[in-house]
Structures are given as structure tokens and as C-alpha cells.
C-alpha positions in Angstrom: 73.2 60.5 130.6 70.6 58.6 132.6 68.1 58.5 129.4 70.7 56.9 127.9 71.1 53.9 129.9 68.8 51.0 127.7 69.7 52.7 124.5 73.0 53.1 124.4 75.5 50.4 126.2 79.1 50.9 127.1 81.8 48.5 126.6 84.5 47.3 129.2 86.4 50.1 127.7 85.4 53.6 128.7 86.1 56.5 130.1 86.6 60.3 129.0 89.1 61.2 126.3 89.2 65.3 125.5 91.6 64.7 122.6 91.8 66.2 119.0 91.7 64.0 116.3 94.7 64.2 113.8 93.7 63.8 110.1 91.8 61.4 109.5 90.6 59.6 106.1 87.0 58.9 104.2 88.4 58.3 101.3 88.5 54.4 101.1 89.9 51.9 98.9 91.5 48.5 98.3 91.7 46.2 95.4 91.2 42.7 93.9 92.1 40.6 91.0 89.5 39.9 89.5 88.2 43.4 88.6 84.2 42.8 87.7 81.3 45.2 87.4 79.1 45.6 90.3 75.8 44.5 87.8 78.0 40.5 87.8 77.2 39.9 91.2 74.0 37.9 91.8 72.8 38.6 95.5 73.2 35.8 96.9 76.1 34.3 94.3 79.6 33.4 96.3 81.0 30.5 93.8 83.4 32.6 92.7 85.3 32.8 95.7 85.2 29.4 96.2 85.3 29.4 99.9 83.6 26.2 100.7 82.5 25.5 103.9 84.8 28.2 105.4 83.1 30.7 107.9 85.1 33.8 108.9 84.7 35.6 111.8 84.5 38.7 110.6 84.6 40.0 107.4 86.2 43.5 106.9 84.2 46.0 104.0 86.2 49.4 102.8 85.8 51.4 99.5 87.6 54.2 97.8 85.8 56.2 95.2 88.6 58.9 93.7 88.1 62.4 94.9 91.6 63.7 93.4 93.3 65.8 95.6 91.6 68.6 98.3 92.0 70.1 101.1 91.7 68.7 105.5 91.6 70.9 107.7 93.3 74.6 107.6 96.5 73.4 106.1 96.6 69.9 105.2 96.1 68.2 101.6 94.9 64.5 100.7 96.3 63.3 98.1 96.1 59.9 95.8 99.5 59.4 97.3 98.7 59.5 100.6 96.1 56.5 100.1 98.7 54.6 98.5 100.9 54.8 101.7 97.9 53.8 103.9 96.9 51.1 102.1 99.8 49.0 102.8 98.8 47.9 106.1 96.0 45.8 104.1 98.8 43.2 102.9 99.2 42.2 106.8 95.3 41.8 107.3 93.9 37.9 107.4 90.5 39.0 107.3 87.9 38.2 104.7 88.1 41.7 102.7 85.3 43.5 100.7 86.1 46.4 98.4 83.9 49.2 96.5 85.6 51.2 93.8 85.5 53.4 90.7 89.4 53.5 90.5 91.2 51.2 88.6 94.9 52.7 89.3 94.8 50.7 92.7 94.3 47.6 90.6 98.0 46.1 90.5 98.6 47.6 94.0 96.1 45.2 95.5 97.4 42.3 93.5 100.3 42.4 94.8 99.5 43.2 98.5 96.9 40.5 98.5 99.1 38.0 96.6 98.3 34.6 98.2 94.8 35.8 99.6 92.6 35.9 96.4 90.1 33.4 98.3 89.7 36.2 100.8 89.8 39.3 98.6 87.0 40.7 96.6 86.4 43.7 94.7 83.0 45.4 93.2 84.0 47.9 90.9 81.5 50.3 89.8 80.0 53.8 88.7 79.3 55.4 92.2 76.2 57.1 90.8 74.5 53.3 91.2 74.9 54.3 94.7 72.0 56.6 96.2 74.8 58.2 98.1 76.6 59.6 95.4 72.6 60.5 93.5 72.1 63.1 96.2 75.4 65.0 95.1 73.0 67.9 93.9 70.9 68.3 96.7 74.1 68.9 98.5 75.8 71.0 96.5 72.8 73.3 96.7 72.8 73.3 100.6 76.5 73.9 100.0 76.0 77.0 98.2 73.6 78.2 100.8 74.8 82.2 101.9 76.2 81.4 105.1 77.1 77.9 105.3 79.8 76.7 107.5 83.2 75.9 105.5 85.0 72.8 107.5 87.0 71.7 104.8 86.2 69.3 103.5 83.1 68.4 105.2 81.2 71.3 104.2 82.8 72.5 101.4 83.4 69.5 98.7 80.0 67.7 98.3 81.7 64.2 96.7 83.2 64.1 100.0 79.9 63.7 102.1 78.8 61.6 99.2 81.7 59.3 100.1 81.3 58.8 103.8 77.3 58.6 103.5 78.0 55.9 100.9 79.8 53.3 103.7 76.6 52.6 104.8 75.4 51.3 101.7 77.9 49.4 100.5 78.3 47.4 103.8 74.8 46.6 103.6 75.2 45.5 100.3 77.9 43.2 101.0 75.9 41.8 103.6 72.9 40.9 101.1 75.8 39.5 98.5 77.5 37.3 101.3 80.5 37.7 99.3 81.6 36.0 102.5 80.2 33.8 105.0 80.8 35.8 108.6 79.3 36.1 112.0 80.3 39.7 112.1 81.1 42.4 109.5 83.6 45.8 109.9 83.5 48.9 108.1 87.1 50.2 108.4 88.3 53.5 107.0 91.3 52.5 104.6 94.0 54.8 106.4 92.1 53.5 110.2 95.7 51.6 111.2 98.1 54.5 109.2 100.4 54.7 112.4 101.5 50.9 111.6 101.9 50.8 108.0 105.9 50.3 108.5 105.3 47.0 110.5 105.2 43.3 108.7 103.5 41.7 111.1 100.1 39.5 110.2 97.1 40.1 112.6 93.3 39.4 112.9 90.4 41.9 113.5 87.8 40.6 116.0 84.9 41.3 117.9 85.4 42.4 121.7 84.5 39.5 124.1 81.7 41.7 125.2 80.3 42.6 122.2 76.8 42.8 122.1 75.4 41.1 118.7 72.1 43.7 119.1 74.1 46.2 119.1 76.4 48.7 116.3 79.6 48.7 118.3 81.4 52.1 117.6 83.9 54.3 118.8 83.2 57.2 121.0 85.6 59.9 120.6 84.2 62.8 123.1 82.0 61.4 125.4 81.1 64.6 127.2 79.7 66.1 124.6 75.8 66.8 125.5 73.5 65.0 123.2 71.0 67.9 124.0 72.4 69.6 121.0 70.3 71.2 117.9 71.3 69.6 113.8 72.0 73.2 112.8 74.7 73.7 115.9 75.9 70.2 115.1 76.0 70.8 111.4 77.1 74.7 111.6 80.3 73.7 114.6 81.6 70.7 113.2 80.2 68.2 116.0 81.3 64.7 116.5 80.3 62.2 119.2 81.5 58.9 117.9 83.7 58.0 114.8 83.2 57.0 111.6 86.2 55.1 110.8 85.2 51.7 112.4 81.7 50.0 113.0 81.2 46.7 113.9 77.7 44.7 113.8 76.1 41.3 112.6 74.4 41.3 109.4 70.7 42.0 110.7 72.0 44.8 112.6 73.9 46.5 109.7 71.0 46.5 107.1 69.0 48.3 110.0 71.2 50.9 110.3 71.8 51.3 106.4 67.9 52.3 106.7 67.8 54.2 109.7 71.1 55.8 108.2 69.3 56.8 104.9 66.3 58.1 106.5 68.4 60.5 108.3 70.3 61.6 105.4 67.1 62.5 103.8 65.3 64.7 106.8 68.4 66.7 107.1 68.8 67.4 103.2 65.0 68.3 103.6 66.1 70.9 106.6 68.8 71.9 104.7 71.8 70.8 106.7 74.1 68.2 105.6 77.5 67.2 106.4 79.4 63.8 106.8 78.2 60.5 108.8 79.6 61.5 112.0 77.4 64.4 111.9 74.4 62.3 110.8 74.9 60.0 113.5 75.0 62.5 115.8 72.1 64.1 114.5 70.6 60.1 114.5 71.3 59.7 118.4 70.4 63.3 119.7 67.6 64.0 122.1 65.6 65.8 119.4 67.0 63.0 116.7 65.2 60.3 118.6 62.0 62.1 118.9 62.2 62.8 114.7 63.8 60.2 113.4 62.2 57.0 115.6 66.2 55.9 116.0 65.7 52.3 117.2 68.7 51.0 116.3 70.9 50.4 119.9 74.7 51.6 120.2 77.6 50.0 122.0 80.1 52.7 122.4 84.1 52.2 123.3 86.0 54.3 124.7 89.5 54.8 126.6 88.9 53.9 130.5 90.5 56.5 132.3 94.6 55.0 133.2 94.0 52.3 131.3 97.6 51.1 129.9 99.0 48.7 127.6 97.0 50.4 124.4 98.4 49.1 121.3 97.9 53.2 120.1 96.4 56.0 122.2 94.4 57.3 119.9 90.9 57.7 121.2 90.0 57.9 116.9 91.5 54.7 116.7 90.3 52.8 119.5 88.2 50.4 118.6 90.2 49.0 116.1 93.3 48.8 117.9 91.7 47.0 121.0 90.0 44.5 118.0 93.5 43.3 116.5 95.2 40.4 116.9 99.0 40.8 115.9 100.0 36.8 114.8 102.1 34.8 117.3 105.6 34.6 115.7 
């Protein structure tokens, strides 16, 4: 991908993964203590935290807004429960720790998994529809309801769903313009992202690769061979996805960029009539034709599996990123 060559970067780690994803999760949460409305939050207020002089490296932003229960795929069901087992891995996590929610079931469960890190854990609970994520719900149900319209469950099919993944973009810039925390770097990370070590106890760190690039979203590509050179419809209509949702990584500037690049790309494919989740949008973003449309001048710094490479903490190539950013403790 020659034109590619300014626009996008690749890390150290690349290479070309043809691998289905198992399920994965949009549906984000985690908890506080100190349970406050969103409208309590001054933007630029962090007293309550009372974190001093104390600058993190990276501070970590997730959200769950409940969805109930629905359908994955052909055969598999989400359930509240199967947050709850995801979520544990959160305990384990030193990071400074943002959360979005209109749930307070998860309340006590966060209490007691971030006992002993209340400097380090905050929570913004609130009425999604404050979110223009979730005030586009209509628009989409009516593309939804289009005669025709592809049914990737739930993608395509339950219109909360999109308003959920569209709505990480927001709330990560938002906790950016709060500075809840003080941080070089911040993370969106899907609450289920490190599922496949929920049973381990041990403490680690997220951080930035060594060769991150601080102008750059650093993201994980998932299928690197797929041609750019792709139409929204066949994108929208076959379920495409070139790099994940479940993990970002970027410094603040960088972040409220692509929360308004993001939006604007939302709103030209409601206006064409083809919406789906965020990994379709980015898609959609980065495409030859997206370029031209869109003016996408936000840069990309992809990750991906180098061919042979060893020693992964999980083979994944969803997971990637994340994996290759923690840090288990010394013990």
C-alpha cells in the first residue's frame, strides 16, 4: 500500500495475521465509589481525586452503558453475566482508570475490586442520551429498518449497540477535557479486551510501545491484507474490519482530533444511509474514497503480529496491542 506510506506508520510489530476473531465485547463498564452525576464535573476540576503532583503514564478510559442481554454472532448470547466475569481483571490493573455508566448494579463490584485504589478510580455516571452517540439512536434505527439491510448481529441489527461503540470516542475525549487524571498518554480499552486472563492475580501496568509515535492513534490491525480500495456500502453490507476497536492509544491532542474526525464520519454515513459499529467507521475513515470525502487527516500507527514472532503473551491478533502494552509486576 504505497499511498499509504506518510499516512499510515507501522510499528516494530507487523506482519500478516488471517485469523477470525472470537467474540468480542463493546459493551464496557467498570465502577467507582463515589458514584456522581456527569453534570458534577467541572472541566477542568481534579480536587476530588486528590492526586497531587502525581503524573501517570497512561491513563486507561472504559464505559459500560446496559444493553441487557442479545445476541453475537450466529449462536452466541451476551449477557450482564458475562461482563461481570470480564471485569475482574480490572482489580489487577495499576493504571489511572476512567469510567462512563448508566448502570448502578456494577457499583459494589467496583468497590470492592478497586479497594485500595480510590485515588486512581473514577466514575461519571450518567443518562447516555447526554451523549450525541446515543441521540442518533433514531437515525439508526431507521437505516436499520431499511428493506434489505444486512443482519450481522448485533452490529446491524440492535441500534443501542452501534450507539455504544460510537460513543467511546466521546467519552475519551471527554475525559481528556476533564483531566480527571494527569497523563502523557490515554487508552481506550474494551472492558472484556484481557478476558483470557481474568483467572490470574497478578498486578501489571499498561504502557505505550517504546516506538510509539505521540502524532499518531496507535491501533491494532487485525487483517492487514484487506484492500482499502473498498466501497462504505461493501464495508457496511459484508461486515468489514481493518483494525480493532477494543484498544486505542493516543496523547490528549491527538484523541480530541479523532473524536471530531470520528463524529464527522458518523454523520456522512447516517446521511448515505449506512451505519454500523466503529470498526466499520474507521474503515470507512481510512479508505481510498474515505480520504477523498472525509479530509481524514488524523495519522495511524498500526500493530500487528510480525510473522514468527514468539514469546506473545496471547496470540490473539484482536488482542494484540494490549498484550504487547502490559507489564505483569515483578514478584
Amino acid at each position: 500500500m504505497a499511498h499509504e506510506s506518510n499516512f499510515i506508520s507501522k510499528g516494530y510489530a507487523r506482519g500478516t495475521i488471517d485469523a477470525e476473531r472470537g467474540t468480542d465485547d463493546k459493551k464496557d463498564f467498570t465502577f467507582q465509589f463515589r458514584i456522581e452525576s456527569a453534570k458534577d464535573f467541572p472541566a477542568n476540576n481534579i480536587s476530588n481525586n486528590n492526586h497531587g503532583a502525581h503524573i501517570d503514564n497512561m491513563t486507561i478510559v472504559t464505559a459500560f452503558f446496559d444493553l441487557g442481554s442479545f445476541r453475537k454472532g450466529t449462536s452466541l448470547t451476551v449477557t450482564t453475566q458475562t461482563y461481570i466475569n470480564w471485569v475482574k481483571t480490572f482489580k489487577y490493573m495499576n493504571n489511572s482508570l476512567v469510567v462512563y455508566t448508566d448502570s448502578v448494579i456494577f457499583s459494589d463490584i467496583f468497590r470492592e475490586l478497586r479497594r485500595g485504589m480510590e485515588q486512581r478510580t473514577k466514575i461519571v455516571f450518567m443518562n447516555r442520551t447526554q451523549l450525541w452517540a446515543f441521540q442518533i439512536h433514531n437515525a439508526i434505527k431507521t437505516i436499520y429498518s431499511q428493506e434489505g439491510y444486512p443482519k450481522h448481529f448485533p452490529n446491524t441489527v440492535l441500534p443501542v449497540y452501534s450507539c455504544t461503540q460510537h460513543s467511546k470516542y466521546e467519552v475519551v475525549a471527554d475525559a481528556v477535557r476533564k483531566q480527571y487524571f494527569k497523563s502523557k498518554f490515554y487508552a481506550w480499552l474494551d472492558i472484556g479486551y484481557f478476558r483470557d486472563i481474568v483467572q490470574s492475580n497478578k498486578y501489571f501496568t499498561l504502557r505505550p510501545l517504546d516506538d510509539f509515535d505521540r502524532n499518531r492513534l496507535a491501533v491494532n490491525l487485525v487483517y492487514p491484507s484487506l484492500s482499502l480500495n473498498v466501497s462504505y456500502k461493501s464495508i457496511v453490507y459484508n461486515n468489514q474490519v481493518w483494525v480493532g476497536g477494543g484498544m486505542f492509544i493516543g496523547t490528549a491532542d491527538v484523541l480530541l482530533a479523532l473524536e471530531k474526525e470520528y463524529k464527522r464520519a458518523v454523520m456522512f454515513l447516517l446521511d448515505k444511509r449506512l451505519i454500523s459499529t466503529d470498526q466499520q467507521v474507521i474503515l470507512s475513515m481510512y479508505s481510498v474514497q474515505g480520504r477523498k470525502d472525509l479530509n481524514t487527516t488524523l495519522q495511524l500507527q498500526v500493530y500487528s503480529r510480525r510473522q514468527n514472532e514468539t514469546n506473545l503473551k496471547n496470540g490473539n491478533p484482536w488482542f494484540y496491542l494490549g498484550y504487547k502494552c502490559l507489564n505483569f509486576a515483578s514478584t
